[in-house]
C-alpha positions as CSV (number, residue, x, y, z in Angstrom):
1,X,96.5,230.5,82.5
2,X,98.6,230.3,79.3
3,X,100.4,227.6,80.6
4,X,100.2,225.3,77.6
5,X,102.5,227.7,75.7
6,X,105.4,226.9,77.7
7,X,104.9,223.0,77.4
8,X,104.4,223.6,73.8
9,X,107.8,225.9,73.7
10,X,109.8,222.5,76.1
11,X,108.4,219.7,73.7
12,X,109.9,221.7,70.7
13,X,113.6,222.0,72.9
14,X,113.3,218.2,73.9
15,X,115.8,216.7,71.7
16,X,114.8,213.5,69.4
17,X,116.2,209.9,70.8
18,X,117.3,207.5,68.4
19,X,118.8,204.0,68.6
20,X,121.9,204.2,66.9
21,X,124.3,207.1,65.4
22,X,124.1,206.5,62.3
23,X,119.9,206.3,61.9
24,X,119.9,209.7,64.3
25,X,122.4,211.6,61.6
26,X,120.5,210.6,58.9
27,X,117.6,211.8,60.1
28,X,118.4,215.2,61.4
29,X,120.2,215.8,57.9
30,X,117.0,215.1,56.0
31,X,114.1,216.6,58.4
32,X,116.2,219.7,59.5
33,X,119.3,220.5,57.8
34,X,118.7,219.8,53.9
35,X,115.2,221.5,53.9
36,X,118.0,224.9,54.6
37,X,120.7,223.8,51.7
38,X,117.9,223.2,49.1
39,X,116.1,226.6,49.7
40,X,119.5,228.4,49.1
41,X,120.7,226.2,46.5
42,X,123.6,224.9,49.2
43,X,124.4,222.0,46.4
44,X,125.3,224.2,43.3
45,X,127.9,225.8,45.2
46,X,129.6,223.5,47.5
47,X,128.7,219.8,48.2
48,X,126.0,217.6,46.7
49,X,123.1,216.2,48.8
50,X,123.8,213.1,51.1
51,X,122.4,210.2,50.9
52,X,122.2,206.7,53.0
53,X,124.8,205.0,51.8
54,X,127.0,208.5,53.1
55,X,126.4,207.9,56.6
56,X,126.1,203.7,56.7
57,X,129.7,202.9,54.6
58,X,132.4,201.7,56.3
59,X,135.7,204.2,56.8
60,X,137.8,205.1,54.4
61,X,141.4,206.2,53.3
62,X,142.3,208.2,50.5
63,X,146.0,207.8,49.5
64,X,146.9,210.7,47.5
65,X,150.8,211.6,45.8
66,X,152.9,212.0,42.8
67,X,153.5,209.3,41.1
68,X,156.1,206.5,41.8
69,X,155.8,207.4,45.4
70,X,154.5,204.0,46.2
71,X,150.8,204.4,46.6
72,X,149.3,201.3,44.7
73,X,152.4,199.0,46.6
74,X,151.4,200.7,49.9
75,X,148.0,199.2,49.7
76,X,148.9,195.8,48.5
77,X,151.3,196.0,51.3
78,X,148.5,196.3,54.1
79,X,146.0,193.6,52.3
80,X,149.3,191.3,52.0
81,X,147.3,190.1,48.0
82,X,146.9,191.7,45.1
83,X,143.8,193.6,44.3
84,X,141.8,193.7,40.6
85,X,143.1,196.6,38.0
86,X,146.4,196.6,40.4
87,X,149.7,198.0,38.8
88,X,152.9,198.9,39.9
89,X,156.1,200.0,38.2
90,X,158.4,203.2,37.5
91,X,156.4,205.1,35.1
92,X,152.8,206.4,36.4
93,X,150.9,203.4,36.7
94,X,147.2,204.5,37.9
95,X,145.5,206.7,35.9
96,X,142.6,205.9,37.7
97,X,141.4,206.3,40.9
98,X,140.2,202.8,42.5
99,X,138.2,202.2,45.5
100,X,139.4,198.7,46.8
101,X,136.1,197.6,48.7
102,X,135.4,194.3,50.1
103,X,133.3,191.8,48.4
104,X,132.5,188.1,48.4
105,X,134.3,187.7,44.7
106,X,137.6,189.3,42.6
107,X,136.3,191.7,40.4
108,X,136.0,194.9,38.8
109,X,132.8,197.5,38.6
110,X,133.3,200.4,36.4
111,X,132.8,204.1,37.4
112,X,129.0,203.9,35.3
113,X,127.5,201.5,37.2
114,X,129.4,202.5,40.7
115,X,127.3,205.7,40.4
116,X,124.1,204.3,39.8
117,X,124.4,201.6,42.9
118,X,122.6,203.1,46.3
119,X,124.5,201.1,48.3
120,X,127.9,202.4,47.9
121,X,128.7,206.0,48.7
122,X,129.4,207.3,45.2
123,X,125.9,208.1,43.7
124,X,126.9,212.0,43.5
125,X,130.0,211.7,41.4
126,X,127.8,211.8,38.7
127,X,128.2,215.0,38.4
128,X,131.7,215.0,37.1
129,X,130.5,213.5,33.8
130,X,132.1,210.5,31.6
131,X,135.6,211.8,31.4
132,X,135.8,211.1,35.1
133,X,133.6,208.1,35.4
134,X,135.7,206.3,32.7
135,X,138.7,206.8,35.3
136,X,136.5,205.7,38.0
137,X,136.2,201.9,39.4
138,X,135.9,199.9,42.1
139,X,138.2,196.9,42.6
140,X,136.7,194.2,45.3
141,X,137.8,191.3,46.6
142,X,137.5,189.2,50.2
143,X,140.2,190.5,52.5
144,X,140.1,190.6,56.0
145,X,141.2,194.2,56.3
146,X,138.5,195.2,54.1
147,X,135.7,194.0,56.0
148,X,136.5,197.0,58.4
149,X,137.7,199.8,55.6
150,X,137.6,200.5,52.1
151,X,141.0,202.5,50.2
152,X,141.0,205.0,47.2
153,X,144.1,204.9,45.7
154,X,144.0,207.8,43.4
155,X,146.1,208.9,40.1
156,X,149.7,209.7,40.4
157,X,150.1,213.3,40.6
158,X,151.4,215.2,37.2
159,X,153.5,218.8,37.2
160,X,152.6,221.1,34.3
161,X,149.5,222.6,33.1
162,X,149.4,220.4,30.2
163,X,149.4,217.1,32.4
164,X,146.4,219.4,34.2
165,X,144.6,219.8,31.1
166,X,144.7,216.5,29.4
167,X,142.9,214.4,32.6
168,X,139.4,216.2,31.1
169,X,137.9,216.9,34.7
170,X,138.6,218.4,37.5
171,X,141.1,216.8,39.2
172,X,141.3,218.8,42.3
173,X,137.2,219.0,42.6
174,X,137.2,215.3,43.0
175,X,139.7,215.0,45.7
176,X,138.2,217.3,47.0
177,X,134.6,215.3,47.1
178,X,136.3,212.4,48.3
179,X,138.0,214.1,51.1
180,X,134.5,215.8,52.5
181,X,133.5,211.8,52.8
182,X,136.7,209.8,53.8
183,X,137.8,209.1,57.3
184,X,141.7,209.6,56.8
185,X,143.9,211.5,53.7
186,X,147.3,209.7,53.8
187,X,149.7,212.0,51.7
188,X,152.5,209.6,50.5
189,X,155.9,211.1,49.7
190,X,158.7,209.6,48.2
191,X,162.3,210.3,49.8
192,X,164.2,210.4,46.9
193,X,162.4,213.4,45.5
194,X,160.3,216.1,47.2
195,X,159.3,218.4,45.1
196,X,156.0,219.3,45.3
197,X,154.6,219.8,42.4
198,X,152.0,223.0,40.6
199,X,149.1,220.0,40.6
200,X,150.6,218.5,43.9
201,X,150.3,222.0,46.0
202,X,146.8,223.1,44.2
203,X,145.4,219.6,45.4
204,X,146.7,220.3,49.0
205,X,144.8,223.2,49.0
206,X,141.9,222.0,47.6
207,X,141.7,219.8,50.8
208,X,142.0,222.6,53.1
209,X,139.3,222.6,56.0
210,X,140.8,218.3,55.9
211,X,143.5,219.0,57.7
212,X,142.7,217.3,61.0
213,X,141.8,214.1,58.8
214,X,145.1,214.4,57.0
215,X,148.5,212.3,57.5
216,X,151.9,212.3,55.5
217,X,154.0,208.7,55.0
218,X,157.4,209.7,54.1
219,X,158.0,206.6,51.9
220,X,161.4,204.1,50.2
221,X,163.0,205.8,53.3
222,X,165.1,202.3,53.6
223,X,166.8,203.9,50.5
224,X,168.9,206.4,52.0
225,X,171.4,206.9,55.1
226,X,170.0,208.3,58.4
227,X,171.9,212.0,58.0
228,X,170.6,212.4,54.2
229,X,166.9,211.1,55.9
230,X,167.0,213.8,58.6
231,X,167.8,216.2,55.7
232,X,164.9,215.0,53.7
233,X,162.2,215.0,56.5
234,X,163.2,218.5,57.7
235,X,162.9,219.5,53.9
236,X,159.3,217.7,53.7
237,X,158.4,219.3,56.7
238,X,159.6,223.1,55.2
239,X,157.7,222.5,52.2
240,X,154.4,221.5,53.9
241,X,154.3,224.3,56.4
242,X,154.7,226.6,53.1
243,X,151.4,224.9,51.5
244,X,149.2,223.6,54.9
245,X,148.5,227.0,57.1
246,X,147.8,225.4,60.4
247,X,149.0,225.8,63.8
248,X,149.2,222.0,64.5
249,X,152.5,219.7,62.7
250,X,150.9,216.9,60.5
251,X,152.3,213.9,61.6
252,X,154.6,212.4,59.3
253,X,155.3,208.9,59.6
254,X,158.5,207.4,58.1
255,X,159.3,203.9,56.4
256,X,159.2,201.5,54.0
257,X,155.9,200.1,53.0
258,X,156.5,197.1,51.3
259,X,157.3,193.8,51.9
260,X,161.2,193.6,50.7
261,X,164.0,193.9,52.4
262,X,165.0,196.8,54.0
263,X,168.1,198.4,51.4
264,X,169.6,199.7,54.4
265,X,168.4,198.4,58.1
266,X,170.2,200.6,60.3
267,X,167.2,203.2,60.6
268,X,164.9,199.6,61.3
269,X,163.4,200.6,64.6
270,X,162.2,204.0,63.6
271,X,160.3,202.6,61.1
272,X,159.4,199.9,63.3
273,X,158.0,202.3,65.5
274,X,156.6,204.5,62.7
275,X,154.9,201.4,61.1
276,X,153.2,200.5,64.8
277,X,151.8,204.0,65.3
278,X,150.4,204.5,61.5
279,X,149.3,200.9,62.1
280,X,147.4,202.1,65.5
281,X,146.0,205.3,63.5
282,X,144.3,203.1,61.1
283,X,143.3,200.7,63.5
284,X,140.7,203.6,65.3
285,X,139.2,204.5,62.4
286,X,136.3,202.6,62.6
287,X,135.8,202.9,66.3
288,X,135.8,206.7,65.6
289,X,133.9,206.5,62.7
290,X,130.5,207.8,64.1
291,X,132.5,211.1,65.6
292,X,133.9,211.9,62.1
293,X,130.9,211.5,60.9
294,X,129.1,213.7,63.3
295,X,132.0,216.4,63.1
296,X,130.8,216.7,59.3
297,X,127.5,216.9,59.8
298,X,128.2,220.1,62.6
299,X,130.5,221.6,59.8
300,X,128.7,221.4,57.1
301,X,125.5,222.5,58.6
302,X,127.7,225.8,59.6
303,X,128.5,226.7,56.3
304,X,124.8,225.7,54.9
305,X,124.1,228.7,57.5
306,X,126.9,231.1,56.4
307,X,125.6,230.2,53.1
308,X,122.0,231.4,53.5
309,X,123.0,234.6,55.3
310,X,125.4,234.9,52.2
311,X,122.1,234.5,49.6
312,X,119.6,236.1,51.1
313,X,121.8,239.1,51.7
314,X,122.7,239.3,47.9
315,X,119.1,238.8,47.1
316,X,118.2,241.9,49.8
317,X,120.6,244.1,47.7
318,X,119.2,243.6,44.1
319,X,117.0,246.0,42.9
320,X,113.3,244.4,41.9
321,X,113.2,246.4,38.1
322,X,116.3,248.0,36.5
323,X,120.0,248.0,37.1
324,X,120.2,244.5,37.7
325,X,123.3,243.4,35.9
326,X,124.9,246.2,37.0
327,X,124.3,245.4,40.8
328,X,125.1,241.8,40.5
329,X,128.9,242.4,39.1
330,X,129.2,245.6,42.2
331,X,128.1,243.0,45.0
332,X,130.2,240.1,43.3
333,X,133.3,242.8,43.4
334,X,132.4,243.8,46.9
335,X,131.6,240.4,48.1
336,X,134.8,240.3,51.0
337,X,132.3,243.7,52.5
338,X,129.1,241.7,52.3
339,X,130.9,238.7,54.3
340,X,132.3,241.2,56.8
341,X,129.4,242.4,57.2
342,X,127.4,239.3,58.2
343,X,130.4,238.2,60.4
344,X,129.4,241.2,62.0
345,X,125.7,240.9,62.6
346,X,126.0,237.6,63.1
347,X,128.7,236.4,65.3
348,X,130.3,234.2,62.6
349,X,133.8,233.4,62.8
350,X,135.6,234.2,59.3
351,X,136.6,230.5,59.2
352,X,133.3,229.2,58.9
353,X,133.0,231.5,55.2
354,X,133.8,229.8,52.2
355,X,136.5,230.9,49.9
356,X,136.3,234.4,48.7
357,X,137.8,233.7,45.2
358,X,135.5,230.7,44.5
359,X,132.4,232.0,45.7
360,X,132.8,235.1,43.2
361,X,133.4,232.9,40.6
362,X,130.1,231.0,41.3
363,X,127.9,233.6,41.5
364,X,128.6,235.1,38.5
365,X,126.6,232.7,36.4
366,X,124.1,232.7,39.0
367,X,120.7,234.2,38.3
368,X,120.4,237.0,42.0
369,X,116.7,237.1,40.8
370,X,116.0,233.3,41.7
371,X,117.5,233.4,45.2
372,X,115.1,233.3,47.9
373,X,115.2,235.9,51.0
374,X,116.4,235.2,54.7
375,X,113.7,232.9,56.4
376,X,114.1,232.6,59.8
377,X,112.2,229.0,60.5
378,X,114.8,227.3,58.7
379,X,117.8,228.7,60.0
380,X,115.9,228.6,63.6
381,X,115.3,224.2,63.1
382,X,119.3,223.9,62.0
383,X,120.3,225.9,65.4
384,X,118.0,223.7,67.1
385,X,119.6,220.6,66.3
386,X,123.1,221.8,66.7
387,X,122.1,223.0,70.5
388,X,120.3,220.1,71.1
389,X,120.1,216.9,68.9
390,X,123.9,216.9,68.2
391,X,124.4,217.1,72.2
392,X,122.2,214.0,72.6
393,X,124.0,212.2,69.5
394,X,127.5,213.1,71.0
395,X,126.4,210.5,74.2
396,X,125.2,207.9,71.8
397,X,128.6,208.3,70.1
398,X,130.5,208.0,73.5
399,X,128.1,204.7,74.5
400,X,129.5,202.9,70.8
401,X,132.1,203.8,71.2
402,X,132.6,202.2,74.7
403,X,131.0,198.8,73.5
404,X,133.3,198.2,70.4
405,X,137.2,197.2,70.4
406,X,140.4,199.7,70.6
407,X,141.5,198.1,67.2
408,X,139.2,196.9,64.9
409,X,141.2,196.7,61.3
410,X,142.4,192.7,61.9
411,X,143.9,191.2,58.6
412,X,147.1,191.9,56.1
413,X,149.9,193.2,57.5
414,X,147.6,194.2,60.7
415,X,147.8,190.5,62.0
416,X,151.9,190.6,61.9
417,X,151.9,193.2,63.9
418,X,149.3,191.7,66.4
419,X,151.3,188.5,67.7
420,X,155.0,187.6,69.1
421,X,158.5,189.5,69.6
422,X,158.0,191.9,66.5
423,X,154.8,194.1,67.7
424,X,153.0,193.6,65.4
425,X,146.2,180.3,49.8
426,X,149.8,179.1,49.5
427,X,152.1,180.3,47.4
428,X,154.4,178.5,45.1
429,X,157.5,179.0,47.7
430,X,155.9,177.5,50.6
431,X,154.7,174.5,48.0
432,X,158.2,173.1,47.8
433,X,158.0,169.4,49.1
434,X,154.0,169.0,49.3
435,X,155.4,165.6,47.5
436,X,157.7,164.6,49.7
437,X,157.6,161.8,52.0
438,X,160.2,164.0,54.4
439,X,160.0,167.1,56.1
440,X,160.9,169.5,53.6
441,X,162.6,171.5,56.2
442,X,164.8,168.9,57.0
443,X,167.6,169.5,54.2
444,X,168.7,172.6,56.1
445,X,168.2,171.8,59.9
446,X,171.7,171.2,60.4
447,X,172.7,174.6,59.2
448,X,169.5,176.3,60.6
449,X,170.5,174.0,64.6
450,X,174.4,175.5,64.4
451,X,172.7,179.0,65.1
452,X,169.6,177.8,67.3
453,X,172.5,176.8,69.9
454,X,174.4,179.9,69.8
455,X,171.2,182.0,70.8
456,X,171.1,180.6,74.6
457,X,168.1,178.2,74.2
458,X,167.2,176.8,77.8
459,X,165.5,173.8,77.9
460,X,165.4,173.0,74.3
461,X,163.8,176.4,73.7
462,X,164.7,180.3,72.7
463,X,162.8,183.3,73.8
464,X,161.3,185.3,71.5
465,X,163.2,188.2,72.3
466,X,166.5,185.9,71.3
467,X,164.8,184.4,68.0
468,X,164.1,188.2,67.1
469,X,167.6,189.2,67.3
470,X,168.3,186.2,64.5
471,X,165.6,187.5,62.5
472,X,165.9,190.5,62.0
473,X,169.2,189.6,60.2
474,X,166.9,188.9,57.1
475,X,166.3,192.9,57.1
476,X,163.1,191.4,56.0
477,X,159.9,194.3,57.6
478,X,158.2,193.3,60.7
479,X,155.5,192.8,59.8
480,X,156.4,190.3,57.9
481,X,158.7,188.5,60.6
482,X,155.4,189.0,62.6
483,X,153.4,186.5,59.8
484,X,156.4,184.4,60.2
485,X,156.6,184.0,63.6
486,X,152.4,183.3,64.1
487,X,153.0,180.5,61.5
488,X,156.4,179.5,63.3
489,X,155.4,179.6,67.1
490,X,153.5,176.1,66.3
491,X,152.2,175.7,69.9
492,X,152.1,179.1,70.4
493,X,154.1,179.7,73.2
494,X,156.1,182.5,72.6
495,X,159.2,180.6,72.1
496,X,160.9,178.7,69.8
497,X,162.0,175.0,70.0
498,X,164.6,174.0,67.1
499,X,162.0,172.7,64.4
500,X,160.1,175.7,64.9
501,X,163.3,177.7,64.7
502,X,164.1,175.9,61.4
503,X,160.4,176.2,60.0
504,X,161.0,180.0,60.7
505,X,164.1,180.5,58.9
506,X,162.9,178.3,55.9
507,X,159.6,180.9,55.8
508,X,162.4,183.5,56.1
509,X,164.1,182.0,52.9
510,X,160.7,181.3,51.2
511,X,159.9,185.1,51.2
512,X,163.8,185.6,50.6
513,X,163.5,184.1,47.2
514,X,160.3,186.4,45.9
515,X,157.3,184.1,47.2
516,X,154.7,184.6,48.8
517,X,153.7,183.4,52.5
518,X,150.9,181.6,52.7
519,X,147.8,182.7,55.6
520,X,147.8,179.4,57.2
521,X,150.4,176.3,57.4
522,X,150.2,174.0,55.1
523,X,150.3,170.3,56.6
524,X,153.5,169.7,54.9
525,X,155.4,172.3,56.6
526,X,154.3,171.4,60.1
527,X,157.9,170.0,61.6
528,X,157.5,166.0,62.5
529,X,157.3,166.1,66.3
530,X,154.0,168.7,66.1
531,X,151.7,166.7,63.4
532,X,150.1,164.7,66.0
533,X,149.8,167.4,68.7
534,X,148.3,169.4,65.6
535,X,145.9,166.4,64.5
């Protein structure tokens, strides 16, 4: 008879179907979860409202560490260019933090204008006023690695409270933003000194509830011997556990990341190794970019809920007349009893509360009289989605994921690690006898054939394998032996004949003597006997 109620009651439960991941977390977030966080003023206390641009922008990763520890280098290491406002020295260098973000030309867009542009993802750092937005820009510039991520190279980190108090926001707050939104925090160490600094450990904390987005590159670890490195790792790794409370190890990769000789080699296939699986870790990010983004969405709308039952139970307590002040500074003090409380009644885990301290400290310019009471609806639509619509968005997730590559980031130092034995514009070196009616190549190809014939060559060839072994003599990193041997390996074989073995060690002496390598070959390069297979 009242049959229509149940068909009413399944049409509700029937979860929405949308076409791709992105458009479906958009618009659960607006119809069903941000209705909740704007009744119980969710964004005063703990994460401004998302926008578009939050759930459409390509990864990212946030490099955050002390100064001098190689963060700015590490960047221009995987882009293999430089980038706009780039510098790099001894002394702290960035004062600012930069989001390197591709675009068709070099420039430079400053903080005020970032903010105000709906298609990038930074609309809501507004918030943090001039002092930060004057320390705020965005470098761009065409680069293949870009086209799949976008890196925020941040200020070197500072000890001391007055370092603290002279950057005029809040430093740790706006790490703290960022790492809500990236896709990947890479800590960067350097070997020679560890000490974690006051600023250094308060910002680690600040990105607790990160941790499974977080990584640690132990960098400049060419600099010392492999006893002293084992020291200094097992020291990192001390300190860390001290500051990050979590049952799982961070992985900590170790190496070099730039593209110089290695001071001393003998640790070279660690970092090799190291290099391949940060490489790797960077390589998923976009292919697991809608998960991360969905595993956001599921946490944040579990503290939205914490937060409501946290309101509307301080808004139950206060009295409707007199007393009021009073009663707001006893449920502030007894706060930790109200969240035990609603754990209780609730079934919450204690993980999903916010922080104790922090929370107090809100609230206590916060008018109790203005918050609203507990209203079932909402919280009812939010546990809807996250029984149902998230279960349907997790098999649209698994479905892009199926249709798009392992690896995705191509480009940089990406591509030579991609091709040959190692794994993985021109510049003025590789200019050197455009003029010349001769193979450039040619003065040293005696020298350069004395050593092709003592590594084995059969049939006028050597294996990679063989060619490597020479190579790697340079101590020069992989992947830039990798960029050498796609330019080298003319015909793409996997071997090397003797021109191509000499074109290989001239590259290898091009980068030797502080040039840069150039992307493609220039015609004056290619060795004699390939121009015409080339042409």
């Amino acid at each position: 008879m009242f049959s229509w109620l149940g068909t009413d009651d399944r049409r509700r439960k029937d979860p929405e179907v949308f076409q791709t991941v992105s458009e479906g977390l958009k618009k659960l977030y607006k119809s069903k979860l941000l209705p909740l966080e704007e009744h119980y003023r969710f964004h005063e206390f703990h994460s401004p409202a998302l926008e578009d641009a939050d759930f459409d922008n390509k990864p990212m990763v946030l490099l955050v560490g002390q100064y001098s520890t190689g963060k700015t280098t590490f960047i221009r290491y995987l882009l293999e260019q430089d980038f706009p406002g780039m510098r790099i020295g001894p002394e702290p260098t960035t004062d600012s933090f930069i989001a390197v973000m591709q675009g068709d030309m070099e420039g430079i867009i400053p903080g005020n204008a970032l903010v105000v542009d709906p298609k990038k993802p930074f609309r809501k750092l507004n918030a943090f006023g001039n002092a930060f937005l004057n320390r705020f820009v965005c470098a761009q510039l065409p680069n293949p690695v870009l086209e799949s991520i976008s890196v925020i190279d941040t200020p070197g980190i500072l000890s001391g409270e007055k370092q603290r108090i002279s950057r005029g926001y809040d430093f740790a707050a706006v790490l703290e933003w960022f790492a809500e939104r990236v896709d990947r925090i890479i800590l960067l160490f350097d070997a020679h000194k560890l000490d974690i600094s006051d600023e250094f450990s308060e910002v680690i904390k600040a990105l607790k509830n990160h941790e499974d987005k977080m990584r640690v590159v132990l960098n400049k670890a060419d600099q010392i011997e492999t006893q002293q490195l084992m020291r200094v790792y097992g020291a990192l790794m001390w300190s860390l556990g001290k500051i990050v409370n979590t049952p799982e190890v961070i992985r900590v990769y170790i190496g070099s990341f730039w593209s110089h000789p290695l001071l001393i080699p003998d640790n070279r296939k660690l970092f090799e190794a190291e290099e391949q699986d940060l490489f790797r870790d960077i390589q998923s990010l976009p292919r697991n970019a809608a998960l991360r983004k969905l595993n956001d969405l599921i946490k944040r709308a579990r503290l939205a809920k914490v937060h409501a039952y946290i309101i509307s139970s301080l808004k139950k307590e206060m009295p409707s007349v007199f007393g009021k002040d009073n009663k707001k500074k006893e449920l502030v003090n007894n706060l930790a009893e109200i969240y035990g409380r609603i754990e209780r009644e609730h079934q919450i885990s204690p993980g999903d509360f916010p922080n104790l301290k922090r929370m107090q400290d809100q609230l206590q310019a916060q008018d109790f009289s203005k918050f609203q009471p507990l209203k079932s609806k909402l919280l009812e639509v939010v546990d809807d989605m996250l029984a149902h619509d998230i279960a349907q968005l997790m098999v649209l997730v698994r479905q892009e994921e199926s249709q798009q590559p392992i690896q995705m980031v191509k480009g940089g130092a990406f591509e030579g690690t991609l091709h040959g034995p190692f794994g993985h514009g021109y510049g003025e070196g590789a200019g050197e006898g455009i003029d010349d009616a001769e193979w450039v190549v040619a003065r040293d190809k005696p020298m350069y054939d004395e050593i092709f014939y003592t590594l084995s060559p059969v049939d006028g060839k050597i294996t990679g394998a063989n060619a490597k072994k020479e190579m790697v003599r340079s101590k020069l990193p992989n992947s830039v032996l990798g960029k050498i041997w796609k330019l080298a390996d003319i015909d793409k074989d996997g071997m090397l004949d003797d021109e191509e073995f000499a074109l290989a060690n001239h590259l290898i002496k091009i980068k030797l003597e502080g040039h840069e390598l150039p992307n493609e070959l220039p015609a004056h390069l290619l060795p004699p006997s390939k121009r015409k297979v080339a042409e």
